[in-house]
Biopython code that builds the backbone (N, CA, C, O; Angstrom):
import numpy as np
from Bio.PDB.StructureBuilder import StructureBuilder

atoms = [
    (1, "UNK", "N", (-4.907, 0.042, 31.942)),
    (1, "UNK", "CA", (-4.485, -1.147, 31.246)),
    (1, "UNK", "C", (-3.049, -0.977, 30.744)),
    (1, "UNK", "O", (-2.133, -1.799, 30.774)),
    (2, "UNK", "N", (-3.061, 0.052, 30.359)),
    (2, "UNK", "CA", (-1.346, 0.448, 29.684)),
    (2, "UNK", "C", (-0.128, 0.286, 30.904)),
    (2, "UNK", "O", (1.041, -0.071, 30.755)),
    (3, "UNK", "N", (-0.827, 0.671, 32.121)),
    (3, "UNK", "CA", (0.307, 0.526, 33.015)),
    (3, "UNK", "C", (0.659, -1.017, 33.681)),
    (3, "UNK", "O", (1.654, -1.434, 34.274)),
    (4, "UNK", "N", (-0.710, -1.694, 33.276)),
    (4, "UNK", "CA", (-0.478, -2.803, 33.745)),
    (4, "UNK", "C", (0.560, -3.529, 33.102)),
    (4, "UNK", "O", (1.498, -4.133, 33.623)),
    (5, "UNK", "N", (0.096, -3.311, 31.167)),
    (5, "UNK", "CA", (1.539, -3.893, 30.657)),
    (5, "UNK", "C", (2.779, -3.557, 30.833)),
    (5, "UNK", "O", (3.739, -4.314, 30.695)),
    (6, "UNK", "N", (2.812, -2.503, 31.118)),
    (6, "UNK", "CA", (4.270, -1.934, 31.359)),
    (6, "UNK", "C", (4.518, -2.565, 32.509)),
    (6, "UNK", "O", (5.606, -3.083, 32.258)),
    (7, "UNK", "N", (4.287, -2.824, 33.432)),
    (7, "UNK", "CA", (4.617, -3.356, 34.638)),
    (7, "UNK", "C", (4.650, -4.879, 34.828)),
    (7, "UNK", "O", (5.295, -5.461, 35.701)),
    (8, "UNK", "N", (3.741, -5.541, 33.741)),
    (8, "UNK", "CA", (4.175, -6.774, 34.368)),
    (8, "UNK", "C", (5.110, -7.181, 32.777)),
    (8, "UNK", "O", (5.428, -8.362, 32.638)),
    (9, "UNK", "N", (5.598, -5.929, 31.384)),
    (9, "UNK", "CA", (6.909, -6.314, 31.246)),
    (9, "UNK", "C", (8.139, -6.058, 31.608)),
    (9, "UNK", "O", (9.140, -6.494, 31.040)),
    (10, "UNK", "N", (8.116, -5.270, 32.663)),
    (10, "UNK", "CA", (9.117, -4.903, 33.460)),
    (10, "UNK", "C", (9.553, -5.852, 34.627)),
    (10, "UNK", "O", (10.650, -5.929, 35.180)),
    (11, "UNK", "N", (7.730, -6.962, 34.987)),
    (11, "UNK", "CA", (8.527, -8.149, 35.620)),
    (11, "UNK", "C", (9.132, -9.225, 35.227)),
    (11, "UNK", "O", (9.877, -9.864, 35.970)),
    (12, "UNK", "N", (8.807, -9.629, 33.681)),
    (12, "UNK", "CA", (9.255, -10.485, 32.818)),
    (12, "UNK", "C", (11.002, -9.715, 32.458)),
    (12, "UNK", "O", (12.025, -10.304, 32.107)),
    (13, "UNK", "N", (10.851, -8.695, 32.637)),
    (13, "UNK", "CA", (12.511, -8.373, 32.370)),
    (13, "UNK", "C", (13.113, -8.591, 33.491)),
    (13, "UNK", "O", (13.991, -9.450, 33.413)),
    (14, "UNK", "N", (12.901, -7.956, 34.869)),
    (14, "UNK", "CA", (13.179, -8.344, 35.912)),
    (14, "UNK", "C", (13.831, -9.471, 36.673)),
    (14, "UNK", "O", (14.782, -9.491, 37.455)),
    (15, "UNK", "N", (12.891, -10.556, 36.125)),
    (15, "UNK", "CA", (13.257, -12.145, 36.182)),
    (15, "UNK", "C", (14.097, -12.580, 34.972)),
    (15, "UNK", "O", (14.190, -13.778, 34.702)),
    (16, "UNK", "N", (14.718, -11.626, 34.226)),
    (16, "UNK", "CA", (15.496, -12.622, 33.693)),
    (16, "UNK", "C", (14.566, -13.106, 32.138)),
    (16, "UNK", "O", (15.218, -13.708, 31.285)),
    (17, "UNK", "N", (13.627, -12.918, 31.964)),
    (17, "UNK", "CA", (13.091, -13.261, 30.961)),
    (17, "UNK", "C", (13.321, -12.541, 29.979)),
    (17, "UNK", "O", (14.240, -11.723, 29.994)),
    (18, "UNK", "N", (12.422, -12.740, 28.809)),
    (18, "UNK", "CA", (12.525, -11.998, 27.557)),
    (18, "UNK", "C", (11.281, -11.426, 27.308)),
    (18, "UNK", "O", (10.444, -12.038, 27.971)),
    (19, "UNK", "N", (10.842, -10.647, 26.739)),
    (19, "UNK", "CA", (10.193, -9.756, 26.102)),
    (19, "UNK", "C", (9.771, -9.586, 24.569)),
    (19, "UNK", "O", (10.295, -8.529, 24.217)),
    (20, "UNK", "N", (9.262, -9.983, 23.791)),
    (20, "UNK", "CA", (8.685, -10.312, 22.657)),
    (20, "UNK", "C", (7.568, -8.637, 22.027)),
    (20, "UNK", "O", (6.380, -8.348, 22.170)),
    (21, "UNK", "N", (8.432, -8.116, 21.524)),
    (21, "UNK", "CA", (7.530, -6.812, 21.102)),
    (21, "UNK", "C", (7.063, -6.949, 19.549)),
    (21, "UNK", "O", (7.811, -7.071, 18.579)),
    (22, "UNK", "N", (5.683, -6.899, 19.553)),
    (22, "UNK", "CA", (5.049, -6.857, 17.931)),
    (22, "UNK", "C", (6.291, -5.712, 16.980)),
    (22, "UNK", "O", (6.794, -4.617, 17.234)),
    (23, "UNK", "N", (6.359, -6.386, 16.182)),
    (23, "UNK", "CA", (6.705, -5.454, 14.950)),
    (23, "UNK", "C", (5.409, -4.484, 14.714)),
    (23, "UNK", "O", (4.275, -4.753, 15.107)),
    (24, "UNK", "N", (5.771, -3.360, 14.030)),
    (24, "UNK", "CA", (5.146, -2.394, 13.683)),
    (24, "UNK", "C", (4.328, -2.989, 12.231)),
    (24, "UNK", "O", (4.569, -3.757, 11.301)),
    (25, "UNK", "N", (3.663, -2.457, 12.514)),
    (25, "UNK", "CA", (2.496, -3.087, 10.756)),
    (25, "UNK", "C", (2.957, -2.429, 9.900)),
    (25, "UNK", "O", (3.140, -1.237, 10.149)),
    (26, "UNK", "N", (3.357, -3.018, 8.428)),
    (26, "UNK", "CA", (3.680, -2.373, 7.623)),
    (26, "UNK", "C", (3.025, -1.278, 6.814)),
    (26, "UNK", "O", (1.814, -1.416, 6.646)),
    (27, "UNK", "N", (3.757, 0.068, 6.139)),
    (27, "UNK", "CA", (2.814, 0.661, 5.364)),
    (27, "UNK", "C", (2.803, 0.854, 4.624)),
    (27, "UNK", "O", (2.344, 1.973, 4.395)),
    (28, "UNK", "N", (3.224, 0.112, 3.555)),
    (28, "UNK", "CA", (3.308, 0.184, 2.114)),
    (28, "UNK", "C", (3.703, -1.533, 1.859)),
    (28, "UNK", "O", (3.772, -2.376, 2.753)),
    (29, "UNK", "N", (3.961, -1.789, 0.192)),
    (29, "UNK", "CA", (3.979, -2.658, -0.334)),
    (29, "UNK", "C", (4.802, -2.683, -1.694)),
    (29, "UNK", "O", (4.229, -2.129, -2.632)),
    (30, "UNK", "N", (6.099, -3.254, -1.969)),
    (30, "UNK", "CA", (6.562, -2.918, -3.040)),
    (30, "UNK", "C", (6.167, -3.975, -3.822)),
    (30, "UNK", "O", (6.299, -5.186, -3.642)),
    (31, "UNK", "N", (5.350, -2.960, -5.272)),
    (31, "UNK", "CA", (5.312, -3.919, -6.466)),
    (31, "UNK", "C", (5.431, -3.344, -7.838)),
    (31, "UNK", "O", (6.288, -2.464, -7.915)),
    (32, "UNK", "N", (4.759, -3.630, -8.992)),
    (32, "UNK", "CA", (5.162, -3.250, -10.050)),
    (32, "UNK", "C", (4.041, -2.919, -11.215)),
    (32, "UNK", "O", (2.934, -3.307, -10.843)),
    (33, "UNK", "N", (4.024, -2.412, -12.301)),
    (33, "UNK", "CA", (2.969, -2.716, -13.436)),
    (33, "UNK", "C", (2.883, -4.128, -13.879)),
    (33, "UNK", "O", (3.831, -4.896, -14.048)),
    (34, "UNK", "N", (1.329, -4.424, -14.084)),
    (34, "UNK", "CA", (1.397, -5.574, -15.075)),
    (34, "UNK", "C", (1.338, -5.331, -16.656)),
    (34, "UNK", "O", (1.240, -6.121, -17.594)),
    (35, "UNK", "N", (1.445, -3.825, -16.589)),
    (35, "UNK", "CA", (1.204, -3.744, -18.387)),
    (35, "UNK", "C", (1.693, -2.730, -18.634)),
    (35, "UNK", "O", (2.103, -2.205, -17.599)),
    (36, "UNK", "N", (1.942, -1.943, -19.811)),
    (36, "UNK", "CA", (2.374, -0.780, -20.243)),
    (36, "UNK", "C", (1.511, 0.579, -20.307)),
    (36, "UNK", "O", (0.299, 0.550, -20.521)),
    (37, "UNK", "N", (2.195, 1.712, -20.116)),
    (37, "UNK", "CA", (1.025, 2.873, -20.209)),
    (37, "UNK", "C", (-0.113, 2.762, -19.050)),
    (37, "UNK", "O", (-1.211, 3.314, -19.118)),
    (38, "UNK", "N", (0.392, 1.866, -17.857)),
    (38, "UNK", "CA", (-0.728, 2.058, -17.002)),
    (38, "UNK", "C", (-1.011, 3.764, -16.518)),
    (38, "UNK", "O", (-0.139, 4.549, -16.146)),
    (39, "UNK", "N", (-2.974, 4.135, -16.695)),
    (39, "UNK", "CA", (-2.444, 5.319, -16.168)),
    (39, "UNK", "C", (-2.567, 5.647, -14.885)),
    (39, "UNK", "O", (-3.234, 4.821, -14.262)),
    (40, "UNK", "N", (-2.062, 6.799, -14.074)),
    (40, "UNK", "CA", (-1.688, 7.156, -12.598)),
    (40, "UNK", "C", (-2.421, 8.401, -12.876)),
    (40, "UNK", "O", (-2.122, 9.398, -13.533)),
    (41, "UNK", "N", (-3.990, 7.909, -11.854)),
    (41, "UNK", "CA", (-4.754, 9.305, -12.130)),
    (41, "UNK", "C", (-5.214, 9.690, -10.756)),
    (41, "UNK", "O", (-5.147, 8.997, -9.740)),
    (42, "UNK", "N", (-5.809, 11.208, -10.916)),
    (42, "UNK", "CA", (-6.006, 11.642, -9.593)),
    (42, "UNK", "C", (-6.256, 11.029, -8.846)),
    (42, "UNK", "O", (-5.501, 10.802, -7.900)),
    (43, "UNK", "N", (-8.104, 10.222, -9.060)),
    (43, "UNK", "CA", (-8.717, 9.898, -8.642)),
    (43, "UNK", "C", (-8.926, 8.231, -9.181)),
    (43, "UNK", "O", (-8.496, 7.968, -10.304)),
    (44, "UNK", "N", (-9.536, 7.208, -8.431)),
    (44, "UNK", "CA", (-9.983, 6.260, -8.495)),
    (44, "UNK", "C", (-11.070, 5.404, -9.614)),
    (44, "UNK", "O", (-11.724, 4.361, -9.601)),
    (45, "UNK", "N", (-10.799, 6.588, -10.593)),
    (45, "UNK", "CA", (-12.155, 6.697, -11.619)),
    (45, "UNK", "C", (-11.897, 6.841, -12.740)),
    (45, "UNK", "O", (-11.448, 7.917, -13.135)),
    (46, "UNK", "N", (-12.126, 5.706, -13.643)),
    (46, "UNK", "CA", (-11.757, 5.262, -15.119)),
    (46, "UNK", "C", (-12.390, 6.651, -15.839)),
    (46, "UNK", "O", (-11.866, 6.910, -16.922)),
    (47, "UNK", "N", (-13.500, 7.629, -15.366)),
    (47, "UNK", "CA", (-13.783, 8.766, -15.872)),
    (47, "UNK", "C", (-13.189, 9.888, -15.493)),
    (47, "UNK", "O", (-13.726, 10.948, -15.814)),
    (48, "UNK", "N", (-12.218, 9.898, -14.893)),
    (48, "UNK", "CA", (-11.092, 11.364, -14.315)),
    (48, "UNK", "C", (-10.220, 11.515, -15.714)),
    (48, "UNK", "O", (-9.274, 10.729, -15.661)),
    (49, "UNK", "N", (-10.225, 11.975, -16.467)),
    (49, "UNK", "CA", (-8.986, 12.436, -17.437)),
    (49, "UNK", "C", (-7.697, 13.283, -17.025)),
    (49, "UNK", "O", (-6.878, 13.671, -17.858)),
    (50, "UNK", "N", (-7.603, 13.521, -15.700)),
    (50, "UNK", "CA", (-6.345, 14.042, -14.841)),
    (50, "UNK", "C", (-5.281, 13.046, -14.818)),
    (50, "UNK", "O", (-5.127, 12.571, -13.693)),
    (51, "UNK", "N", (-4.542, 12.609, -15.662)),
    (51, "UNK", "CA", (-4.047, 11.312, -15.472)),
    (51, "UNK", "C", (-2.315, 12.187, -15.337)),
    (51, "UNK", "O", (-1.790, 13.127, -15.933)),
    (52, "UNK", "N", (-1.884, 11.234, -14.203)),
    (52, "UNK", "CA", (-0.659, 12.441, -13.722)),
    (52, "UNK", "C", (0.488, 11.651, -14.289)),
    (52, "UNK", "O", (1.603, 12.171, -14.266)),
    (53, "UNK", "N", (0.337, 10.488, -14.780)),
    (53, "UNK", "CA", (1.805, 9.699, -15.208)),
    (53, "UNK", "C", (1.236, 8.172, -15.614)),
    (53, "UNK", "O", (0.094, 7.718, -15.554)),
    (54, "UNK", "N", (2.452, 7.589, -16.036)),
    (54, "UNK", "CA", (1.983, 6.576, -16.722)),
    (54, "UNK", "C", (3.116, 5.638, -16.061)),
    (54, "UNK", "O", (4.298, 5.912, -15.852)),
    (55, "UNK", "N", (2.288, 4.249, -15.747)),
    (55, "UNK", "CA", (3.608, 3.296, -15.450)),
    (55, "UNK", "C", (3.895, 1.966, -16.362)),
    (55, "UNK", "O", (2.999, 1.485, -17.056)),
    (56, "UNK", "N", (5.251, 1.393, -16.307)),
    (56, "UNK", "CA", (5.620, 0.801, -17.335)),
    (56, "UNK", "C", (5.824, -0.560, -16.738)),
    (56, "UNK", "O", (5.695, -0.603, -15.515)),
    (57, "UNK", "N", (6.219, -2.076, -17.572)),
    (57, "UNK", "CA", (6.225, -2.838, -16.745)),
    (57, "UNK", "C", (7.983, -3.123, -16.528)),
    (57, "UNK", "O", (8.465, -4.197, -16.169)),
    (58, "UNK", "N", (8.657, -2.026, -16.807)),
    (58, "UNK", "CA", (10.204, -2.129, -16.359)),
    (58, "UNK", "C", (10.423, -1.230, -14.633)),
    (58, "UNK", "O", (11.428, -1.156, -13.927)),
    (59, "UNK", "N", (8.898, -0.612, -14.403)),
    (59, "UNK", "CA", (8.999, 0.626, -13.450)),
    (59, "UNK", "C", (8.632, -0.319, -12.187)),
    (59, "UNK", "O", (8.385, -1.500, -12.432)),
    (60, "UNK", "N", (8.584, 0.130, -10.874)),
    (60, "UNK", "CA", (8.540, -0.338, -9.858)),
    (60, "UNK", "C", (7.709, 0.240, -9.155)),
    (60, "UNK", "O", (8.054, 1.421, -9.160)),
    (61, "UNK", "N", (6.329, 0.060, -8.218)),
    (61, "UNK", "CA", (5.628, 1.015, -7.496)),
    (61, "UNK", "C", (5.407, 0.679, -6.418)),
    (61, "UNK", "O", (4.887, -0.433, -6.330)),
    (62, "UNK", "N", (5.717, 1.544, -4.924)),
    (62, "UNK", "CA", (4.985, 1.397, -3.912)),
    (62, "UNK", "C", (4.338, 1.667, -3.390)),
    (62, "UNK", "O", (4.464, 2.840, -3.038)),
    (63, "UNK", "N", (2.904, 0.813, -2.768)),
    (63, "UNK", "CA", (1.138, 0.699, -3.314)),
    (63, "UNK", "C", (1.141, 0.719, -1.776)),
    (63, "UNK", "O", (1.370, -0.275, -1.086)),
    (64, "UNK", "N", (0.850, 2.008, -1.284)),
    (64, "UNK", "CA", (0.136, 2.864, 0.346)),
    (64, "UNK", "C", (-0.955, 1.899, 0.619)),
    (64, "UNK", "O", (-0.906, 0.945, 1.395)),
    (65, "UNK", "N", (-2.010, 2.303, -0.173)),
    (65, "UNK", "CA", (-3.406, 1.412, 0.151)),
    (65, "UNK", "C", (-4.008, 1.226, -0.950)),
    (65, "UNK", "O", (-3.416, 1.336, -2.024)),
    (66, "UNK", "N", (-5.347, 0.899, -0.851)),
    (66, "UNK", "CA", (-6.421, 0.769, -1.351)),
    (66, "UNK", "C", (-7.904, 1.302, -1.622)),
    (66, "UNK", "O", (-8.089, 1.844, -0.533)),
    (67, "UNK", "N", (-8.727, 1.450, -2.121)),
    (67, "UNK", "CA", (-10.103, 1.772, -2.556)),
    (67, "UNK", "C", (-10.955, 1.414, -3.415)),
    (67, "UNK", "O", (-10.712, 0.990, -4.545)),
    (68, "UNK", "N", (-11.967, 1.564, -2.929)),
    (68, "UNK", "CA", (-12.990, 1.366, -3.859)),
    (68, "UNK", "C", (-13.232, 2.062, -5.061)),
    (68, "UNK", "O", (-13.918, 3.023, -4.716)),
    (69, "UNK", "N", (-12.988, 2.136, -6.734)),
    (69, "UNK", "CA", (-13.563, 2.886, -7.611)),
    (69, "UNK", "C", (-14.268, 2.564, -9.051)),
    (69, "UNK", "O", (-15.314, 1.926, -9.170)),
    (70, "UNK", "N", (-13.905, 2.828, -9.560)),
    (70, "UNK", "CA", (-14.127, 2.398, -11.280)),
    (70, "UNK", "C", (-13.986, 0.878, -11.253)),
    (70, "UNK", "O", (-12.874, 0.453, -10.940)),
    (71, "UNK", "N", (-15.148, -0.186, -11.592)),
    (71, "UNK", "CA", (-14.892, -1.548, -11.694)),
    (71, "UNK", "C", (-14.190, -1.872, -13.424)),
    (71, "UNK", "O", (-14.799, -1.737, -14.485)),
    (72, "UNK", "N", (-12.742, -2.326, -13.226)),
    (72, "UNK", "CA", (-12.185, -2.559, -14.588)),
    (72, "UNK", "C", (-12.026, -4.378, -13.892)),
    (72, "UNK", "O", (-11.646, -4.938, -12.864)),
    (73, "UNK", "N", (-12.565, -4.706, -15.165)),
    (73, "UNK", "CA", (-12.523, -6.371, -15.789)),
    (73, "UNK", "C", (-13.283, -7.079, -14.632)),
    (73, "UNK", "O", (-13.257, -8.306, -14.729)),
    (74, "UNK", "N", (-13.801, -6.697, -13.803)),
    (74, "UNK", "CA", (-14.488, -7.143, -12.693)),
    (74, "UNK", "C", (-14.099, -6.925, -11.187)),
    (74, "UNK", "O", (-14.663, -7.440, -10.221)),
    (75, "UNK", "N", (-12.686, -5.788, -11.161)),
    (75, "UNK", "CA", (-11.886, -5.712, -10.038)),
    (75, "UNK", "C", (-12.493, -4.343, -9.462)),
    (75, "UNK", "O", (-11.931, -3.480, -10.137)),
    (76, "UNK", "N", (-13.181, -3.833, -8.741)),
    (76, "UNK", "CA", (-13.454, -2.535, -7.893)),
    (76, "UNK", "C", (-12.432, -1.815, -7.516)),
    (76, "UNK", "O", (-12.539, -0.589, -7.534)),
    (77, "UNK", "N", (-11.318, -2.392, -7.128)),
    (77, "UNK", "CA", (-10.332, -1.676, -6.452)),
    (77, "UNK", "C", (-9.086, -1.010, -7.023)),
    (77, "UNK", "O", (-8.610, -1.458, -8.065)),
    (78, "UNK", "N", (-8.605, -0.113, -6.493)),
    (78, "UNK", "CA", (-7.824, 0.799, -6.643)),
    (78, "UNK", "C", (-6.984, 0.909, -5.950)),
    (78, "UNK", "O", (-7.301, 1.256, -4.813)),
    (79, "UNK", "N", (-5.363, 0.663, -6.257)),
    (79, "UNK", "CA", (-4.206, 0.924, -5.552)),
    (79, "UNK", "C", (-3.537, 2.661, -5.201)),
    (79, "UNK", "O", (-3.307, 3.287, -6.236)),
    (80, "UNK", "N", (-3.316, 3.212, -4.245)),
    (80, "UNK", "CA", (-2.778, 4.374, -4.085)),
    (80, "UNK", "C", (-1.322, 4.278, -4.118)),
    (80, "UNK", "O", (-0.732, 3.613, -3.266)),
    (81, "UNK", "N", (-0.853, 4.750, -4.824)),
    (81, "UNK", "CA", (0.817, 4.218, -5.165)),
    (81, "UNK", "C", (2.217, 5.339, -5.427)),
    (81, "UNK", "O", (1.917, 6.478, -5.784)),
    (82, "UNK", "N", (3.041, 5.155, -5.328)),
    (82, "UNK", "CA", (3.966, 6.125, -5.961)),
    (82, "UNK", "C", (4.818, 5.270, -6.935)),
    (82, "UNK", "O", (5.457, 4.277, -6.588)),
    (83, "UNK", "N", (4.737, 5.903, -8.533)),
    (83, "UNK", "CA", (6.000, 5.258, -9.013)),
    (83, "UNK", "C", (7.057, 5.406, -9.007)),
    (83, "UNK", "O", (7.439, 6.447, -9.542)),
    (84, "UNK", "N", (8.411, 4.214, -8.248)),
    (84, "UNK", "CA", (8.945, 4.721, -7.711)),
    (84, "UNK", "C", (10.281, 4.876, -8.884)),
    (84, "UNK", "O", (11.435, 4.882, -8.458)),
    (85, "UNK", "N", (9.979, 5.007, -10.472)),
    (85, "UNK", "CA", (11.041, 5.429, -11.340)),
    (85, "UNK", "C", (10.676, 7.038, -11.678)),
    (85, "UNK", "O", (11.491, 7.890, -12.032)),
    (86, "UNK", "N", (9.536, 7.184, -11.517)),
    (86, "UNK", "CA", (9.019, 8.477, -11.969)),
    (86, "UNK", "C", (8.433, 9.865, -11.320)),
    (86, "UNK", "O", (8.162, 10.960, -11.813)),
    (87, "UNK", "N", (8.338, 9.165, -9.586)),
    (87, "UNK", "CA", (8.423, 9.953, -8.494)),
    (87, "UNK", "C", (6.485, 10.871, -8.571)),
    (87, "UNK", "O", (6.188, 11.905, -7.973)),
    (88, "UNK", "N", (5.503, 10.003, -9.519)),
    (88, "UNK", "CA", (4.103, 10.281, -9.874)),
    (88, "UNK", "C", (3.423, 9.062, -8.763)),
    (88, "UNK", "O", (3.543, 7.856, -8.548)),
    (89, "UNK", "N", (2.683, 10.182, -8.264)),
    (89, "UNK", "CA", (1.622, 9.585, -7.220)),
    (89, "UNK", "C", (0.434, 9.573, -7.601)),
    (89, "UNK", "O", (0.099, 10.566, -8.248)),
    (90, "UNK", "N", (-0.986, 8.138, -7.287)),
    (90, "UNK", "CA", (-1.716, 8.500, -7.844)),
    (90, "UNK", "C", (-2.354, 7.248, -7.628)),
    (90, "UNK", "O", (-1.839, 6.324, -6.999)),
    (91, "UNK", "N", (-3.761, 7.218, -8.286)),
    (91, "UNK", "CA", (-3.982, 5.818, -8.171)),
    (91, "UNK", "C", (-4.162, 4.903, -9.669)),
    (91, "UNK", "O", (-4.163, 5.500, -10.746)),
    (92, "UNK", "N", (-4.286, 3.672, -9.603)),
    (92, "UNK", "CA", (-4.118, 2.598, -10.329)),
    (92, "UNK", "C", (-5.516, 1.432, -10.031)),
    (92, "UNK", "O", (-5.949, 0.985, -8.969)),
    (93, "UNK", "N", (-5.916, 1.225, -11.334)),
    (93, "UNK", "CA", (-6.778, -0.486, -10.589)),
    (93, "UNK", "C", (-5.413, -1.645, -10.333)),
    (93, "UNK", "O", (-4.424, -1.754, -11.057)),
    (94, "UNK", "N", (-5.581, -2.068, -9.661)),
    (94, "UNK", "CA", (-5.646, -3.257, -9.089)),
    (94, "UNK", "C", (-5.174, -4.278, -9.876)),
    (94, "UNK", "O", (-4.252, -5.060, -9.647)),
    (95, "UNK", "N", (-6.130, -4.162, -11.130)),
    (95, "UNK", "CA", (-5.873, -4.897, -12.333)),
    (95, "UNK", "C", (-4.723, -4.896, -13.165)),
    (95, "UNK", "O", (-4.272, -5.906, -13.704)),
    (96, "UNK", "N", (-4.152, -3.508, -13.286)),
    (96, "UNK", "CA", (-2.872, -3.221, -13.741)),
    (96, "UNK", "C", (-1.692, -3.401, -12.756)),
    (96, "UNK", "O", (-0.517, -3.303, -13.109)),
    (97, "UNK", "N", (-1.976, -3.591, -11.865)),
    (97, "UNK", "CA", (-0.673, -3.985, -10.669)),
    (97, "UNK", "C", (-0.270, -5.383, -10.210)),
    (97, "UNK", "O", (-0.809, -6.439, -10.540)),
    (98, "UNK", "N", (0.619, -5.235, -9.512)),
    (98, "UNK", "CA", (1.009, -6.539, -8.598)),
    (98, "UNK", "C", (1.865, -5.970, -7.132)),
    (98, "UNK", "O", (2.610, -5.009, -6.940)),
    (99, "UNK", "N", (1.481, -6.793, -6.470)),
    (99, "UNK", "CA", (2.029, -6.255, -4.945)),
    (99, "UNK", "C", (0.403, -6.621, -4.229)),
    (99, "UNK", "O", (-0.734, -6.792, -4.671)),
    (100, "UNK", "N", (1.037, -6.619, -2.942)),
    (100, "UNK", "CA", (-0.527, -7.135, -2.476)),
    (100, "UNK", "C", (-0.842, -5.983, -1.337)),
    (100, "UNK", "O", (-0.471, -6.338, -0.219)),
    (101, "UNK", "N", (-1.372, -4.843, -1.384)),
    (101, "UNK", "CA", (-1.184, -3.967, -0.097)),
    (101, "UNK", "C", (-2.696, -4.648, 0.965)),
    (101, "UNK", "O", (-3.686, -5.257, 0.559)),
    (102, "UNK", "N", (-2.469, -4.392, 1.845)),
    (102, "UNK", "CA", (-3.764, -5.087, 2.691)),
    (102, "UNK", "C", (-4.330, -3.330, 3.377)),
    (102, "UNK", "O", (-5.391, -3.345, 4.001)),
    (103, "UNK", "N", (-3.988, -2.683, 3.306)),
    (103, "UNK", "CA", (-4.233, -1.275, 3.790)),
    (103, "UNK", "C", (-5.234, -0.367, 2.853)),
    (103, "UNK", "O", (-5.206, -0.303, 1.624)),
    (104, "UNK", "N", (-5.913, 0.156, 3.536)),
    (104, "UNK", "CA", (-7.101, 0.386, 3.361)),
    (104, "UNK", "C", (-7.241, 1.717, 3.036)),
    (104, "UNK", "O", (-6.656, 2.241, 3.983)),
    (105, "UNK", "N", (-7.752, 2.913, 2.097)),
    (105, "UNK", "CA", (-7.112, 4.386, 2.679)),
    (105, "UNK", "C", (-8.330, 5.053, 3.137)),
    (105, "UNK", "O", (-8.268, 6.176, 3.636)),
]
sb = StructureBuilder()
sb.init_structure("model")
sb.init_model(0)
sb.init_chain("A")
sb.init_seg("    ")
for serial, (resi, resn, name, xyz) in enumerate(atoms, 1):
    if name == "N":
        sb.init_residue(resn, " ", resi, " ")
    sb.init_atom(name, np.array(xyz, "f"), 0.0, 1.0, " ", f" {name:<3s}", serial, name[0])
structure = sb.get_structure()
């Protein structure tokens, strides 16, 4: 199958045509805190006390993926993120963020 595409876009180039290549899917998502003292903990779990950093809502984060963990205010999910003023990786609910990542981890 792979050679077939290659070959019949090599006849669309051939003739003079154009060629239309998907963009690459993105992998990350830039967004931010919605509140202060959000914390950035190991794990996905409002019961981990490993909390590696804290984000602010002047800080900026970009949110890899997603997961399932600790349900805060009714939200399950969990952003995997780096903050990108404080260089702390880690995860976040959902609830404390903004940015929309569609990626899954």
């Amino acid at each position: 199958m792979r050679k077939a595409k290659i070959f019949a876009g090599a006849a669309v180039l051939a003739l003079g045509g154009s060629l239309a290549v998907a963009a690459p899917a993105v992998a990350y998502v830039d967004g931010g805190y919605s509140g202060s003292n959000v914390r950035i903990r190991q794990t996905p779990n409002t019961s981990d006390t490993r909390v590696l950093g804290l984000g602010q809502t002047s800080h900026t984060a970009r949110l890899w993926c997603f997961t399932p963990g600790s349900t805060v205010s009714g939200d399950p999910w969990w952003d995997y993120h780096t903050n990108r003023n404080t260089g702390k990786v880690g995860y976040s609910s959902e609830t404390l963020l903004w940015g929309n990542i569609q990626t899954e981890c």
